[in-house]
C-alpha positions in Angstrom: -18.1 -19.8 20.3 -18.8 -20.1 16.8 -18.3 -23.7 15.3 -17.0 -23.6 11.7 -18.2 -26.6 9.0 -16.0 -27.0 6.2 -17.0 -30.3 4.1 -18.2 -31.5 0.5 -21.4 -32.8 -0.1 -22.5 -34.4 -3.2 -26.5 -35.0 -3.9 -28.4 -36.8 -6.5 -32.4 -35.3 -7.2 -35.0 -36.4 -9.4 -36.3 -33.8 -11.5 -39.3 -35.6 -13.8 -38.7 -32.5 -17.0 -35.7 -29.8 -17.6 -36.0 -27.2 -15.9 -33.4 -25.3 -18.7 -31.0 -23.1 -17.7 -29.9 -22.5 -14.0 -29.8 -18.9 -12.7 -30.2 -18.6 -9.7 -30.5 -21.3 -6.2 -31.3 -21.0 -2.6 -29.5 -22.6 0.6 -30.1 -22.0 3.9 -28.7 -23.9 6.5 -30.6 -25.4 9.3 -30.5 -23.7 13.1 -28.9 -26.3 15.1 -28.9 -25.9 19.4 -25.0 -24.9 19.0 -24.3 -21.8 16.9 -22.6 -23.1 13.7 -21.2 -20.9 10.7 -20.8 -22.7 6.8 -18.8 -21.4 4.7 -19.5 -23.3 1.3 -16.9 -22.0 -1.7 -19.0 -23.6 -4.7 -21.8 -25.2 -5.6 -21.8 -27.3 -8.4 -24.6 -28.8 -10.0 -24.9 -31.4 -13.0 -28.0 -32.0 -15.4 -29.1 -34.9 -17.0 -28.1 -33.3 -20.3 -24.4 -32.8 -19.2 -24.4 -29.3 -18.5 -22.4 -28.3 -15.4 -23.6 -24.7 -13.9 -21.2 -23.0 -11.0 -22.4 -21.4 -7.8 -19.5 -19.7 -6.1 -20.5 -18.7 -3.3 -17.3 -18.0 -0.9 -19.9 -16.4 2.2 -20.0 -17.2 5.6 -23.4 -18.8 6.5 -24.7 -18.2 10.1 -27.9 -18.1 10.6 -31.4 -20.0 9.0 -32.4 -17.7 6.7 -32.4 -18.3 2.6 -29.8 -16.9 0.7 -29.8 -16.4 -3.0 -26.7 -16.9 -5.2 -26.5 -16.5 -8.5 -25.1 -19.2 -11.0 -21.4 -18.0 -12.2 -21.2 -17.1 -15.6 -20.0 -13.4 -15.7 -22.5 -10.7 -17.5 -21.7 -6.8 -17.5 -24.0 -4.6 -16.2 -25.8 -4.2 -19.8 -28.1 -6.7 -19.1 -30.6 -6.9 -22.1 -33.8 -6.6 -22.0 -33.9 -10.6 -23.8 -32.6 -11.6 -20.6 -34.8 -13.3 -17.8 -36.5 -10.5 -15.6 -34.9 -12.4 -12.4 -31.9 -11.7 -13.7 -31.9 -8.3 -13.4 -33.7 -8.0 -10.5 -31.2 -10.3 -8.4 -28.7 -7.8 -9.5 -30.3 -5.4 -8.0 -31.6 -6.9 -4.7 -28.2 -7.8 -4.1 -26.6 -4.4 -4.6 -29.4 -3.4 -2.2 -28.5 -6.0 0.5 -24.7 -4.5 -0.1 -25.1 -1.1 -0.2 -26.2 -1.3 3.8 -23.9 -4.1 4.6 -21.2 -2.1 3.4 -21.8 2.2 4.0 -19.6 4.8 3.5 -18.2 7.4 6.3 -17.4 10.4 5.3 -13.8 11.6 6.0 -12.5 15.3 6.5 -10.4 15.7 3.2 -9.2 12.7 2.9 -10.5 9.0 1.1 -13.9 8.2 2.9 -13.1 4.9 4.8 -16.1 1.3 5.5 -18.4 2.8 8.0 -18.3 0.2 11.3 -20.3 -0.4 13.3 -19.8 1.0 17.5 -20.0 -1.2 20.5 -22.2 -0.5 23.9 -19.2 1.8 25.0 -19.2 3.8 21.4 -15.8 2.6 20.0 -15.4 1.0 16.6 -16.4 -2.8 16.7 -13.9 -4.9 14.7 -16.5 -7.8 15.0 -19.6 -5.6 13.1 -17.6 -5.6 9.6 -18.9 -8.7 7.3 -17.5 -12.1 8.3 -16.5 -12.1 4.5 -14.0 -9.8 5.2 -12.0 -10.4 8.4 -9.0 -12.2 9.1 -9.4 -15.8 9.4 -8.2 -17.4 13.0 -5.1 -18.1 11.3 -4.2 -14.8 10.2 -5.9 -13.2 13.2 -3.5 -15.5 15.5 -0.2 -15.1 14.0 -0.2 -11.6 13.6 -1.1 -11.0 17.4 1.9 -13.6 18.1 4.4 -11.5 16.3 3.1 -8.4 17.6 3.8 -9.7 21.2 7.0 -11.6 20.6 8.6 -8.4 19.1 7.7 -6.6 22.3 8.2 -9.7 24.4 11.7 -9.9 23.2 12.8 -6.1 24.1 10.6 -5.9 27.2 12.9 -8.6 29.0 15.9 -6.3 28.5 13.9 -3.6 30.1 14.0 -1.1 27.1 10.0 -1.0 25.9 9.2 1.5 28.5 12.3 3.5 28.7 12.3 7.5 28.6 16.4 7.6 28.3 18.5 8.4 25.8 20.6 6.5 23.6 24.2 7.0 25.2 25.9 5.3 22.1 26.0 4.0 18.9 27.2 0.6 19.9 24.3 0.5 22.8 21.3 0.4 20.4 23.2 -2.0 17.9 23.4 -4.5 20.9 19.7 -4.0 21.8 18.6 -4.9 18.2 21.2 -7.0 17.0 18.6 -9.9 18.2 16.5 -8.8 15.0 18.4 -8.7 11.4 17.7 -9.1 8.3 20.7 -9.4 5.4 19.7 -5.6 4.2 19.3 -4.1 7.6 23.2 -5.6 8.7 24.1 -3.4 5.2 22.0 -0.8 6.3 23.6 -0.6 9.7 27.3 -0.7 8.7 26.8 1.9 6.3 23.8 4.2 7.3 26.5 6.7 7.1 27.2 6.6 3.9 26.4 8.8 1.4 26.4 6.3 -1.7 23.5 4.4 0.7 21.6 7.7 1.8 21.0 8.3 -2.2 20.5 4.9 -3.2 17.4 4.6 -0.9 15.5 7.4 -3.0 15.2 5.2 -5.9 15.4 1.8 -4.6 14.2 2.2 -0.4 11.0 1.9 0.7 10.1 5.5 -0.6 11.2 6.4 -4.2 8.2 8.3 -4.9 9.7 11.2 -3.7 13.0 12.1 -6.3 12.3 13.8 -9.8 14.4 15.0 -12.2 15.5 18.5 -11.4 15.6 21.1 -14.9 15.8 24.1 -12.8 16.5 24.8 -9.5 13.0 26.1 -7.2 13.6 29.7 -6.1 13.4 28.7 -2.2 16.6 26.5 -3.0 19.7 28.7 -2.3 22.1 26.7 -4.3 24.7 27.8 -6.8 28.4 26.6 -8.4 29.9 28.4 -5.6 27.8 26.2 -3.0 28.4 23.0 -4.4 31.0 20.4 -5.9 30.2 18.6 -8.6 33.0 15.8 -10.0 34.0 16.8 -12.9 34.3 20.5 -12.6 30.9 20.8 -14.2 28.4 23.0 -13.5 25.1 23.1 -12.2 23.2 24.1 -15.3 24.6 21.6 -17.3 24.5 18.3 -15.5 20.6 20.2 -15.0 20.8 19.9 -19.1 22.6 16.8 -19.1 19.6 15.1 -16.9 22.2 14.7 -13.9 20.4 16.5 -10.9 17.6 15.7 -9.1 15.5 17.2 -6.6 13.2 15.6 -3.7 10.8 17.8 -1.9 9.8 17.5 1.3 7.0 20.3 1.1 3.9 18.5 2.2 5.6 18.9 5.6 6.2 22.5 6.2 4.6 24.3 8.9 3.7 21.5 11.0 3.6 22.0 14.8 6.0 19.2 16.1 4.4 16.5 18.3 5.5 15.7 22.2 7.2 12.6 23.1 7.3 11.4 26.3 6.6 15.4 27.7 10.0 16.5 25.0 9.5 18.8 21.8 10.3 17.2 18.8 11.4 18.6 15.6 10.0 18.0 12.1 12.1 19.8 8.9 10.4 19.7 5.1 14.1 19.3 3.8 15.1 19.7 0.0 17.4 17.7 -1.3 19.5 18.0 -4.4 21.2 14.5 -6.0 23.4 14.4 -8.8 24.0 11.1 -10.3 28.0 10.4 -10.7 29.6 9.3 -14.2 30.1 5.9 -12.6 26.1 6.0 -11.8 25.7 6.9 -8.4 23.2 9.1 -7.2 25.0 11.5 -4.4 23.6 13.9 -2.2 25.4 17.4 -3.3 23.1 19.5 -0.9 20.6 19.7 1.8 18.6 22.7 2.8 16.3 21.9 5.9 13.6 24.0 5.9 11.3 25.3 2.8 12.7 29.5 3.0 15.8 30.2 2.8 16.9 32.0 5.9 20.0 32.6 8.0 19.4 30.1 10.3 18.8 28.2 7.4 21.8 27.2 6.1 23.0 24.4 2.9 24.6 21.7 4.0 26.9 20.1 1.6 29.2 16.6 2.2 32.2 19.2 2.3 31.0 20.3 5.8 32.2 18.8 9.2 31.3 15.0 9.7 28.4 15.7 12.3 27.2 18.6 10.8 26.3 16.5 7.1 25.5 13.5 9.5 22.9 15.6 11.3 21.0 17.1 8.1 20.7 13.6 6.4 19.5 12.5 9.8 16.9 15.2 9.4 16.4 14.0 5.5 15.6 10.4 6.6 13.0 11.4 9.7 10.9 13.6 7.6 11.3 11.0 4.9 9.5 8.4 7.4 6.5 10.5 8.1 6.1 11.6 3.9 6.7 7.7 3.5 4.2 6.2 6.3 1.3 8.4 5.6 1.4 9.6 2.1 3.1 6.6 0.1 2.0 4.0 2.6 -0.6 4.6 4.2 -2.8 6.8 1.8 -1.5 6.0 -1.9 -1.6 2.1 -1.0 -4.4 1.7 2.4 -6.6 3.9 1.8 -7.2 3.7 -1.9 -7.5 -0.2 -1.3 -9.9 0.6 1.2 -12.1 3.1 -1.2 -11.7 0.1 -4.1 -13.1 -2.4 -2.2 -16.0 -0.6 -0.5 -16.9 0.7 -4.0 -16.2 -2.9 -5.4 -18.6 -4.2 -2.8 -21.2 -1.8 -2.9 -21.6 -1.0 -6.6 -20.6 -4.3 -8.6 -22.7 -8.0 -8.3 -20.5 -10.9 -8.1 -21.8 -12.0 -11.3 -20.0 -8.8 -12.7 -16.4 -9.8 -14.3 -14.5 -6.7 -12.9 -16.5 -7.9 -9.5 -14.9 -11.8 -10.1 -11.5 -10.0 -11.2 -11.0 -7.4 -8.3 -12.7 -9.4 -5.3 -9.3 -11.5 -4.9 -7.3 -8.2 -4.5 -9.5 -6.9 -1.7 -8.2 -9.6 0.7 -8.3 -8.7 4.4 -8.0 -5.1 3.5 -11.1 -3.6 5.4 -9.9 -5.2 8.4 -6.4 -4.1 8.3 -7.6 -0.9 7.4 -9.5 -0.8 10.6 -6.7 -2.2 12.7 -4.4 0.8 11.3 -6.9 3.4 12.3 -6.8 2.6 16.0 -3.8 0.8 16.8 -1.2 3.5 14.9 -3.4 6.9 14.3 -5.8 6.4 16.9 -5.3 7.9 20.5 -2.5 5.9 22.2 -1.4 4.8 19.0 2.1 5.0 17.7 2.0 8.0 15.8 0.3 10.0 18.6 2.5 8.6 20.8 6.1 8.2 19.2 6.3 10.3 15.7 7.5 14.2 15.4 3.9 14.6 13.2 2.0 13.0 15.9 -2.2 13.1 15.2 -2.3 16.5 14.4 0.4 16.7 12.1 -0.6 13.2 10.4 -4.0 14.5 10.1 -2.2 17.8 7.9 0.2 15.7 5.8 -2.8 13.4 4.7 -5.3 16.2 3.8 -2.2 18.1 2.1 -1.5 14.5 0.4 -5.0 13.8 -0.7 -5.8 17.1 -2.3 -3.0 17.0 -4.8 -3.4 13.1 -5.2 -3.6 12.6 -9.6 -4.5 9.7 -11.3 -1.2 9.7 -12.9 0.7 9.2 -10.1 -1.0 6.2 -9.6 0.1 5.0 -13.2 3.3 4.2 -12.7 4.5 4.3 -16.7 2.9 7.5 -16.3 4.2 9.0 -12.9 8.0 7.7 -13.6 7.8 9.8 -17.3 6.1 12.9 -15.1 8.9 12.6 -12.6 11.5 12.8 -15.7 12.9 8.9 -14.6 12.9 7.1 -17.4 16.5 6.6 -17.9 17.9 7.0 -14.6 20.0 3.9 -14.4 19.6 1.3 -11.3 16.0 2.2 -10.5 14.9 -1.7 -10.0 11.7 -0.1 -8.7 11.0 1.3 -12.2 12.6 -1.7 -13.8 10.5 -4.6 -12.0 7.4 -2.2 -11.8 6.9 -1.9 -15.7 7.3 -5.5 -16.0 4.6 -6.6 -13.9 2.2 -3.6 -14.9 3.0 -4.9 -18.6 2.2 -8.6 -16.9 -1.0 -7.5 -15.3 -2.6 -5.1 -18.3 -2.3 -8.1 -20.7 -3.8 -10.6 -17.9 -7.0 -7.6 -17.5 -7.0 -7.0 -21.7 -6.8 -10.7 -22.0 -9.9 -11.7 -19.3 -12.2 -8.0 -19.8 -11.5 -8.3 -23.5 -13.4 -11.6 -23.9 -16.7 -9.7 -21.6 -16.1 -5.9 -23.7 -15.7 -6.3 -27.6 -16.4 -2.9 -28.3 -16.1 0.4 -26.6 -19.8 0.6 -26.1 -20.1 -2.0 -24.5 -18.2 -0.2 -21.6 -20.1 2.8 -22.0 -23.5 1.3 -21.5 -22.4 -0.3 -18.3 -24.4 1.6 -16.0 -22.9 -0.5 -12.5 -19.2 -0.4 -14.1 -19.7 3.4 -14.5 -21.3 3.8 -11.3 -18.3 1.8 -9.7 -16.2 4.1 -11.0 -18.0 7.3 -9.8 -18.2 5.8 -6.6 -14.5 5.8 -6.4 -13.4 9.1 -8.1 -16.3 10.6 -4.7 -15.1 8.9 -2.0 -11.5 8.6 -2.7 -10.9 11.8 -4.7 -12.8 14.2 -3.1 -14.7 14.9 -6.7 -11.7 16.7 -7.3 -11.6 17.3 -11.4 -7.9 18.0 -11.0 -7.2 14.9 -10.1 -7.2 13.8 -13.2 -9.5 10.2 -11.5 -12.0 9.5 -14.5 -15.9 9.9 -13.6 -16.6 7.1 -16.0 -14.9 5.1 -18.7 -15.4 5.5 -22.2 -13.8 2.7 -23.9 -12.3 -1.0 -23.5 -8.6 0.9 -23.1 -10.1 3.0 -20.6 -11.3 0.3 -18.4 -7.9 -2.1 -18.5 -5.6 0.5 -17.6 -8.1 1.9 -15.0 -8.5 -1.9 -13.3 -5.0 -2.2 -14.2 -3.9 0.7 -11.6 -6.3 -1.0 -9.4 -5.0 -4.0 -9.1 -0.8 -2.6 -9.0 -1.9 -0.3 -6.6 -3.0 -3.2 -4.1 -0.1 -5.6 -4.7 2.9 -4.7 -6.3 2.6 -0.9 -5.1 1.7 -1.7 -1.6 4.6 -4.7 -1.7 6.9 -1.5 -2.4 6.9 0.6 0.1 5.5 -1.6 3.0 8.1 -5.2 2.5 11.5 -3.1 3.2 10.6 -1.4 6.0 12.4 -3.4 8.6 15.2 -4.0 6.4 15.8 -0.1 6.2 14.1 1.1 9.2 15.4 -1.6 11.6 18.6 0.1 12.0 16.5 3.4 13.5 19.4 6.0 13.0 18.9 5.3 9.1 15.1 5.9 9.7 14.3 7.9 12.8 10.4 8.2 13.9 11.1 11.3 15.3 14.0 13.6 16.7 14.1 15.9 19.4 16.5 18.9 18.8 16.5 21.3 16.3 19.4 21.0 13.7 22.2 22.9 13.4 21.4 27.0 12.7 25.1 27.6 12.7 27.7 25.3 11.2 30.5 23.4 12.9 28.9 23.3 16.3 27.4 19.7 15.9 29.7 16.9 17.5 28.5 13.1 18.6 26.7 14.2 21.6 24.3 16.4 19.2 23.5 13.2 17.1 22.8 10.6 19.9 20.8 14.1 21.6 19.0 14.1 18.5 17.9 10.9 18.4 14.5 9.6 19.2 14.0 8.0 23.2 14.9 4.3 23.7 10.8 3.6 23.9 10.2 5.6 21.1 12.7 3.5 19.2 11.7 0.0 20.2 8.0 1.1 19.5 9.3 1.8 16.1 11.3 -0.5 14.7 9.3 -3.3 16.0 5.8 -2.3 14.2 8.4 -2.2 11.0 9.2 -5.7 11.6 5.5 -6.6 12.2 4.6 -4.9 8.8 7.5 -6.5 7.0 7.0 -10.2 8.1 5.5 -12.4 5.5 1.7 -13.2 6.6 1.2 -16.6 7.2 -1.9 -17.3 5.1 0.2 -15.0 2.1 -1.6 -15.3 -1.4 1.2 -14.2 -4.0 0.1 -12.4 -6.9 -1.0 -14.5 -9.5 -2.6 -16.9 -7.9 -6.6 -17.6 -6.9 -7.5 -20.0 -4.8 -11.1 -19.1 -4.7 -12.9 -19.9 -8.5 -15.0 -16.7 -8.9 -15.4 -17.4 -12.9 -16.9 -20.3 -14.6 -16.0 -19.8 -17.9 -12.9 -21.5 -19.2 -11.6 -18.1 -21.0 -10.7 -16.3 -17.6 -9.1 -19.5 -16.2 -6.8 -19.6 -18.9 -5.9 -16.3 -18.5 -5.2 -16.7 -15.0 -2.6 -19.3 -16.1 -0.8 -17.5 -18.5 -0.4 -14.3 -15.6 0.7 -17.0 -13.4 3.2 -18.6 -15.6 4.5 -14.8 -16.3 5.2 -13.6 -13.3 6.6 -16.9 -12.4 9.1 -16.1 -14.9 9.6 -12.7 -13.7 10.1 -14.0 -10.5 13.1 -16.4 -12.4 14.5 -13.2 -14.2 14.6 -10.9 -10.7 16.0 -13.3 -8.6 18.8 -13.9 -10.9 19.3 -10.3 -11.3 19.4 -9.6 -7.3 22.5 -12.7 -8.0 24.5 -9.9 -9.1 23.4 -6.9 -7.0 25.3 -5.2 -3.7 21.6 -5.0 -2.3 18.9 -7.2 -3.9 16.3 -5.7 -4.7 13.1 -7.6 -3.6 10.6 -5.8 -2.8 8.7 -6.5 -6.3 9.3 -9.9 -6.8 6.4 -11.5 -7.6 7.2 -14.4 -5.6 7.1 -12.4 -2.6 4.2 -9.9 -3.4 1.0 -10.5 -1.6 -1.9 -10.2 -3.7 -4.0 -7.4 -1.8 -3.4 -5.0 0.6 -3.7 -7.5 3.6 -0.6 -6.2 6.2 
């Protein structure tokens, strides 16, 4: 057992001439007979002349070496040559030190992930990553409490280890009615509907699947004939009018359907066609299930018997949980955190400003990271387990999704104008999203801009290049197609890029990971898996085929109760906009850090008020609620 020291110490030392400017000071902590870890944030020390220099130091101490930290005042990596020679050099010796502490393993076509360490029976040791990155006790604690109380709950009405099937719709409403959440009693009452199925694409916990649809793909069977449009219009021109819109389950054709509990599943890569109403709805108007078109292949439209179009958006809404949880979850949120933090780590000093800036929105990330690895994609996991992809299939949809990953679609100005959304009306996740990228590029412009007055000064940034590199390698694959810059060229260059960065592991990641329970809780809505084939001939499907579709009673509980662990609010939460821990000195940054914290308060104001008005609220990017890294 580890004893930890958290105190304030103030000392007073003689010193008989100045010793001018601070750069650098040593601490090392005595051994004592019981094992005892420090974990000093600052270290602040005052001159006789009045000068103040700032340490932070925010490292967990443990042993009775000397450590070197450097004093706080950020300086790019263009160090001059007027500058002191152990300047430099500390850079570098540190980067050293990192660059082990923190290694790279290599990936199979997908983002490279922290190398860990194994333990004496060669599986992954949580307790080898850096002490600077785990969970505290608190977080550590609470989050193995809710795991276990979710499970707890449905285990004492015998339903966690259940092979059975669902023999009604009013059984599993009973079995989870002990869990609710204001969306997820909407959600259940009208998981039917058609007005909900469509809203979710824009405003669910996935609406980075719809585009705008211009013309139809030529493995989409529709025409006039097939569809109904009100109105009386036709197909081509609401297309012209900017009134249909496609989603595109492709990434998931071909897979080989996993086993559930010994039972073939079924996985479809559906296309969807939406049409958005004159009273600004967005309705589905077809559904084809599988990518060719094929006799057993047919379009379902809403016109069609009540089981039948009940059954394909069923199908919709499963292979929209396994494109959600491994491609806009899990890699376009987890892992790119996880490649911007090793990078971060292992190519920037902490005396580097985009080091002080970033370091805060690398929270926990590493950790959880690691957690998700083995508890959900590892053997025994959940998606092994309880998921039509299962490992195999998860393993294809990420490789597929990595390998047409673009740096655009991580801009989200850029990816909503590329997916032809711009004016689509009730897209909150547009609406909020601008706002706090706006928020967030003027707080980067604002705090960079005072470190990089001219474009040259990013260019001759050889560890902010090398940063970059690092990332467009191990996250991108070296893919030129991506569009991921290899290096920055101007001050623009480098706020949008850190910009993305920091989006992508708060506001993006608070997108499609806070709603999960709230639409997934009610599991028809969002099924893990099913486990028949749909319909290859219409009008045979009936109530029986939909509760036979339907995922086992463990597979379910297993589900929706990791949705309710990711959705629950951490304990030790850091909203955006905040920073506890003072990584610059400088009174510029600090007042920079106000203004983004005032601003999003404000947006926070503005949302809430909106939601006032709103059939479903939309939450998911307030800032109040957004935690600052990727941390759950």
């Amino acid at each position: 057992m580890v004893a930890v020291i958290v105190f304030y110490v103030e000392i007073e030392m003689d010193c008989p001439m100045s010793i001018g400017k601070l750069v650098l000071i040593e601490l090392k902590k005595k051994q004592r007979l019981k094992p005892e870890a420090w974990f000093p944030a600052k270290v602040q020390v005052k001159s006789p002349k009045g000068e103040t220099f700032q340490f932070p130091i925010y490292r967990w101490i443990d042993d009775d070496q000397v450590h070197l930290f450097r004093e706080g005042t950020a300086k790019p990596g263009f160090v001059p040559e007027t500058q002191p020679e152990i300047d430099r050099y500390s850079r570098k010796d540190e980067l050293d030190e990192r660059s082990v502490q923190y290694d790279w393993s290599v990936a199979e076509g997908i983002p490279d992930f922290m190398k860990v360490e194994l333990d004496a029976n060669g599986v992954e040791d949580v307790d080898s990553l850096p002490d600077e990155v785990r969970f505290s006790f608190t977080k550590k604690t609470v989050l193995l409490f809710n795991i276990g109380r979710g499970i707890t709950v449905l285990t004492l009405q015998g339903y966690v280890c259940s092979t059975e099937q669902w023999e009604s719709i009013d059984e599993i409403s009973k079995v989870f009615s002990c869990k609710q959440t204001p969306i997820s009693e909407h959600v259940q009452k009208n998981w039917k509907e058609d007005s909900l199925f469509g809203y979710q694409f824009l405003n669910g916990v996935n609406p980075m699947v719809i585009r705008r649809c211009s013309e139809l793909p030529e493995n989409l069977q529709v025409t006039d004939a097939t569809v109904f449009l009100r109105g009386g219009r036709s197909l081509a021109d609401e297309m012209k009018r900017g009134n249909i819109f496609l989603c595109d389950y492709k990434v998931l054709d071909g897979l080989k359907a996993n086993m559930v509990n010994g039972k073939q599943q079924y996985l479809m890569a559906p296309l969807i066609l939406l049409h958005k109403t004159p009273e600004d709805q967005l309705l589905p108007i077809a559904i084809q299930l599988k990518q060719e078109p094929s006799e057993d292949n047919p379009i379902f439209v809403p016109a069609d018997s009540e089981y039948d179009w009940l059954l394909a958006k069923l199908f919709v809404r499963s292979a929209d949980f396994q494109d959600h949880q491994l491609n806009s979850h899990l890699l376009r949120t987890h892992l790119l955190a996880e490649v911007f933090s090793v990078a971060l780590l292992r190519k920037l000093p902490m005396v580097h400003p985009v080091f002080k800036l970033l370091v805060p929105h690398t929270r926990y990330s590493l950790q959880i990271n690691f957690q998700g690895r083995k508890q959900l994609l590892g053997e025994g996991g959940f998606f092994p387990k309880f998921t039509a992809s299962g490992k195999e299939g998860a393993d294809i949809i990420l490789q597929r999704a990595t390998s047409s990953i673009t740096y655009t679609s991580l801009c989200i100005r850029d990816d909503i104008k590329e997916r032809g959304l711009e004016s689509v009306p009730n897209f909150y996740y547009r609406d909020d999203g601008f706002q706090i990228l706006d928020i967030i590029n003027r707080f980067v412009e604002g705090v960079l801009g005072y470190y990089y007055k001219e474009d040259s000064d990013v260019q001759r940034d050889t560890e902010l290049q090398t940063w970059v590199l690092d990332i467009f390698k191990h996250g991108f694959n070296s893919r030129p197609e991506s569009g991921m810059p290899k290096g920055l060229r101007t001050v623009a260059e480098l706020v949008k890029f850190v910009s993305m960065v920091i989006f992508t592991t708060s506001a993006q990641h608070a997108a499609v990971n806070s709603g999960q329970f709230d639409y997934g809780g009610w599991m028809p809505n969002t099924p893990p898996t099913l486990q028949r084939p749909p319909p290859a001939i219409k009008g045979t499907a009936d109530e029986r085929s939909l509760l036979d579709a339907l995922p086992d009673i463990n597979a379910t509980v297993q589900g929706v109760n990791i949705m309710w662990v990711l959705s629950k609010t951490p304990s030790d939460f850091v909203p955006l906009g905040h920073y506890p821990e003072e990584y610059f000195s400088e009174r510029v940054p600090h007042q920079h850090m106000q203004l983004f914290k005032g601003e999003v308060e404000l947006l926070s104001s503005k949302i809430e008020i909106r939601n006032l008005g709103l059939k479903i609220p939309y939450t998911f990017l307030d800032p109040a609620l957004l935690e600052n890294s990727v941390a759950i």
